[in-house]
C-alpha positions in Angstrom: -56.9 130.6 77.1 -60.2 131.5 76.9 -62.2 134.9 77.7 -65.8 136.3 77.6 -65.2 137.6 73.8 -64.0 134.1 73.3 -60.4 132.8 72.5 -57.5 135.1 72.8 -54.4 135.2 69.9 -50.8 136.1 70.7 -49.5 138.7 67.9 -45.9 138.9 67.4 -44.7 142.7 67.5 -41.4 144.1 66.6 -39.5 143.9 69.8 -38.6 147.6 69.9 -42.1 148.5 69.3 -42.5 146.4 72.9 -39.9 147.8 74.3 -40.5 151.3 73.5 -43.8 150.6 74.7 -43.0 149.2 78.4 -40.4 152.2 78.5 -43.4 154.8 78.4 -45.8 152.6 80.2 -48.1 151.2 77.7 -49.8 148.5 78.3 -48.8 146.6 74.9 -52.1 144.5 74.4 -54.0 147.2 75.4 -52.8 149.2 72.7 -53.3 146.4 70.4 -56.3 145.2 71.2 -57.7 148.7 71.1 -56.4 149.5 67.2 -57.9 146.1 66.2 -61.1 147.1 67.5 -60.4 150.5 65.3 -59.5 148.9 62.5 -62.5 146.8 62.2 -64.6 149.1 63.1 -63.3 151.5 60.6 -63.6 148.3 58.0 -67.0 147.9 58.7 -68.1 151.2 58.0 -66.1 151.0 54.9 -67.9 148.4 53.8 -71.4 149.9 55.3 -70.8 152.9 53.1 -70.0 150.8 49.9 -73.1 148.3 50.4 -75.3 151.8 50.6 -73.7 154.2 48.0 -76.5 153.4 45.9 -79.1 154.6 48.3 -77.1 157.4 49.6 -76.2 159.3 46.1 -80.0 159.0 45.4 -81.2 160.2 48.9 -78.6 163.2 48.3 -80.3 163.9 44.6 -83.7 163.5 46.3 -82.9 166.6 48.7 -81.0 168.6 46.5 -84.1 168.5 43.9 -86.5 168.9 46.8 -85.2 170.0 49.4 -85.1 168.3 53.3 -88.4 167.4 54.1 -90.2 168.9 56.6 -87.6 171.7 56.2 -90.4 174.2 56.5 -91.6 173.2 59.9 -89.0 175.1 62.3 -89.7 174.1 65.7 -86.9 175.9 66.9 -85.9 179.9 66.1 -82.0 180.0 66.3 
């Protein structure tokens, strides 16, 4: 079977997580489908912030020697 996204999987689940599930009315594949989608999105990110460390920890030296920039244009008084 076949959707928009592209094939679907079947996952095997402990059944008393199922069951447990159906008794308080989640939808099972839902739920799964929605913590995959978590997980790799967390993962990516993960690996975004490890492919840029580099960059980041100088950008952060960069303002903490000189400050933001354009810190001293304040558009708005708060």
């Amino acid at each position: 079977m076949t959707d928009e996204a592209g094939p679907r999987a079947a996952l095997d689940l402990p059944s008393d997580l199922l069951d447990e599930a159906e008794a308080l009315g989640i939808d099972a594949a839902e739920a799964a489908e929605a913590g995959v989608a978590r997980a790799i999105k967390a993962a990516r990110e993960a690996a975004w912030k490890a492919e840029n460390a580099e960059a980041i920890r100088a950008w952060n030296a960069w303002v903490e020697e000189n400050g933001l920039p354009l810190a001293d244009i304040q558009v708005l008084k708060i």
